[in-house]
C-alpha positions in Angstrom: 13.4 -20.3 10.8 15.5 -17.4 11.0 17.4 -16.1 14.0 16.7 -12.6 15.1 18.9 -10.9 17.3 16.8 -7.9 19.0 19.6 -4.7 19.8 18.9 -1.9 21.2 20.2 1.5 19.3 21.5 3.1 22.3 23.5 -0.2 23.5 26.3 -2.1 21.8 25.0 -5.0 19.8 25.8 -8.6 20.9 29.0 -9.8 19.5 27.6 -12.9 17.7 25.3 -10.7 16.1 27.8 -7.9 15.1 28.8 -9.6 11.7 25.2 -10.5 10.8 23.0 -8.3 8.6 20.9 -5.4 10.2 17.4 -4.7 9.2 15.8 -1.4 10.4 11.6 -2.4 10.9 8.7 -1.0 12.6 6.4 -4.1 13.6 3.0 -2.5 12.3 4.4 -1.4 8.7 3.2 -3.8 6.1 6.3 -3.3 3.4 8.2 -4.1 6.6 6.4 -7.0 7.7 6.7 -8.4 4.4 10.5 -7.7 4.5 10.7 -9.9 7.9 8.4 -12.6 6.6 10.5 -13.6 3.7 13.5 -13.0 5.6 12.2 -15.3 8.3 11.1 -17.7 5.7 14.1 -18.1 3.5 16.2 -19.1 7.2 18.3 -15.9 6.8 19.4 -14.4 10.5 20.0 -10.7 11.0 20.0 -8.2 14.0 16.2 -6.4 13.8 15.8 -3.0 15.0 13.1 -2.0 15.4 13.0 2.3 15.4 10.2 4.7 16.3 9.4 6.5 13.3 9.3 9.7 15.3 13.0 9.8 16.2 15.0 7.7 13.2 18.4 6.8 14.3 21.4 8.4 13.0 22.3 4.9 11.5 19.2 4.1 9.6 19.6 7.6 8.3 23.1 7.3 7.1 22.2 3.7 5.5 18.7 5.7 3.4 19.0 9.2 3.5 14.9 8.7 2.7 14.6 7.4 6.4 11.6 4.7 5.5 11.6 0.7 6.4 12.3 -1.9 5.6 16.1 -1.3 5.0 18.7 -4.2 5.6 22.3 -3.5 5.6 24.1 -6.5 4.5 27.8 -7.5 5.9 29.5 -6.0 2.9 27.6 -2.9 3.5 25.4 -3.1 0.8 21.6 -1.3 1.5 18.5 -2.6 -0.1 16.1 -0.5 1.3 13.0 -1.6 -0.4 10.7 -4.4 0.6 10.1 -6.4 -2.2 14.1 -6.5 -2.7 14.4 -7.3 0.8 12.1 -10.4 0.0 13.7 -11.0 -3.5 17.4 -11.0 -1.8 16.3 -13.8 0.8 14.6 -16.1 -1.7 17.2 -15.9 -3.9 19.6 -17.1 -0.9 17.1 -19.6 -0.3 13.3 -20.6 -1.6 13.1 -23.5 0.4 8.5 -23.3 -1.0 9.3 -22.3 -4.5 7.6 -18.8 -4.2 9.6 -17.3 -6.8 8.1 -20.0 -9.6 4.9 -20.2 -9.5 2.9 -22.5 -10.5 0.7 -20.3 -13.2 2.1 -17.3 -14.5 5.6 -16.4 -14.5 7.9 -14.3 -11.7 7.3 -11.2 -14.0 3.9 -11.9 -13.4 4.5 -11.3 -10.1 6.3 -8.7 -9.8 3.5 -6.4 -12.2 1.0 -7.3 -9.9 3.1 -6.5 -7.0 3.7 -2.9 -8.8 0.1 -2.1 -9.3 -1.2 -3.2 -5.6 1.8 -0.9 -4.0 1.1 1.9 -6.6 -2.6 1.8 -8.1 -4.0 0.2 -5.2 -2.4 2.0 -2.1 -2.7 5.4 -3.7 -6.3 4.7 -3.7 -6.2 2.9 -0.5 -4.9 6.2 0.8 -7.2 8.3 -0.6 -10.5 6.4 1.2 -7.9 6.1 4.6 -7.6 10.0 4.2 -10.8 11.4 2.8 -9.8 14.7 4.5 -7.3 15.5 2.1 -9.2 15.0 -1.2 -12.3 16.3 -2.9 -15.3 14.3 -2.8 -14.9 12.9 -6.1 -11.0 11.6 -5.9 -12.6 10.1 -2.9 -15.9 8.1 -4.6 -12.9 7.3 -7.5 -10.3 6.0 -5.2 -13.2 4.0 -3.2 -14.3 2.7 -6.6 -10.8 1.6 -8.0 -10.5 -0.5 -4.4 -13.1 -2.8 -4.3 -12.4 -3.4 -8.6 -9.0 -3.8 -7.4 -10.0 -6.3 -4.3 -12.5 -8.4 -7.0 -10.2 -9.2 -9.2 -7.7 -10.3 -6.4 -10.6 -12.0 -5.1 -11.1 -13.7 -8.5 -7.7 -14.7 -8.8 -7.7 -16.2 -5.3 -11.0 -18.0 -6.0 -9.9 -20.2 -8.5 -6.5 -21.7 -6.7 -6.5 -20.4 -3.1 -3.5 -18.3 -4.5 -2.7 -15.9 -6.3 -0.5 -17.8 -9.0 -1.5 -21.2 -8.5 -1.5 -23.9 -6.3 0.7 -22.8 -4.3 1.1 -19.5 -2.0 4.1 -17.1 -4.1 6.0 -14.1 -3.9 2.5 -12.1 -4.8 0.7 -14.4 -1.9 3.2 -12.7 0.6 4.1 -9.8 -1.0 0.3 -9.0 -0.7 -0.4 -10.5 2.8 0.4 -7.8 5.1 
C-alpha cells in the first residue's frame, strides 16, 4: 500500500514528506486515477496534491509548462508527466501482480492497445460527450466507432475476465478508470 502524504499548496509540506516524490492529481481525472492506482499498487509513497484545474499552482506549472495531471516529480527532479509513464515508472520499481507480463500477448501488446483507447477511442468518446461541437455526421461516426471499440474490449474480456489473460495487466488498469 502506498503512503500518501496530503500537502496543502499554500502550507509548507511535512518534513518526512519533503524528500518523497510529488504527484500533482485531480481525484475525478481518469489518466490521473490511473497514475495513483499503480502508484498505490506498486507500494511507492509520494506527497499527492491535489490542484483545482481552474487555478494551477505555480509549481505544477514550472514542473509541465502544459499544466495537465498526472505529473510526478521524482526526488532527483526528474518530471514524468504522463499517466501511463507514471504507471510504467512504479511497476518497474515494483510489480508485486505481474501486470507488466501478461499472461497472453506481450507488454507491447499492451501498450498498442493502450494507444488506441486514449487516442481512437477518447477522440470519439469526446465527440458523442460534446455533440455540440461537431456536425451531425462526426457525431453518428464517433458514436459508431465507440460501441465497435467497446465490443471488441468486450470480446477480449469475455474470454479471460481480462484483457490479456488470466490475469488483470497493465491494459486491465490502464483501461479501468
Amino acid at each position: 500500500m502506498a503512503l500518501w502524504f496530503y500537502s496543502s499548496l499554500q502550507t509548507p509540506a511535512l518534513t518526512a514528506a519533503a524528500t518523497l516524490p510529488v504527484l500533482y492529481s485531480f481525484r475525478r481525472c481518469p489518466y490521473a486515477i490511473r497514475a495513483r492506482l499503480a502508484l498505490a499498487h506498486a507500494g511507492l509513497a509520494c506527497q499527492l496534491r491535489e490542484i483545482n484545474l481552474r487555478n494551477k499552482p505555480q509549481a505544477l506549472l514550472d514542473a509541465s509548462p502544459k499544466g495537465t495531471v498526472p505529473v510526478l516529480v521524482l526526488q532527483d527532479g526528474k518530471v514524468i508527466d504522463q499517466s501511463l509513464e507514471v504507471m510504467l515508472h512504479a511497476l518497474r520499481s515494483n510489480d508485486p501482480d505481474g501486470w507488466l507480463q501478461p499472461t497472453h500477448g506481450s507488454l507491447e501488446d499492451m501498450l498498442a492497445l493502450i494507444e488506441r483507447n486514449d487516442g481512437f477511442f477518447k477522440q470519439a468518446l469526446d465527440r458523442c460527450k460534446y455533440p455540440e461541437r461537431h456536425d451531425a455526421e462526426a457525431v453518428n461516426q464517433a458514436q459508431a466507432d465507440a460501441l465497435t471499440w467497446l465490443s471488441a474490449l468486450n470480446d477480449q474480456l469475455e474470454e479471460t475476465g481480462y484483457l490479456f489473460g488470466l490475469n488483470p495487466s497493465l491494459a486491465d488498469m490502464a483501461l479501468r478508470p
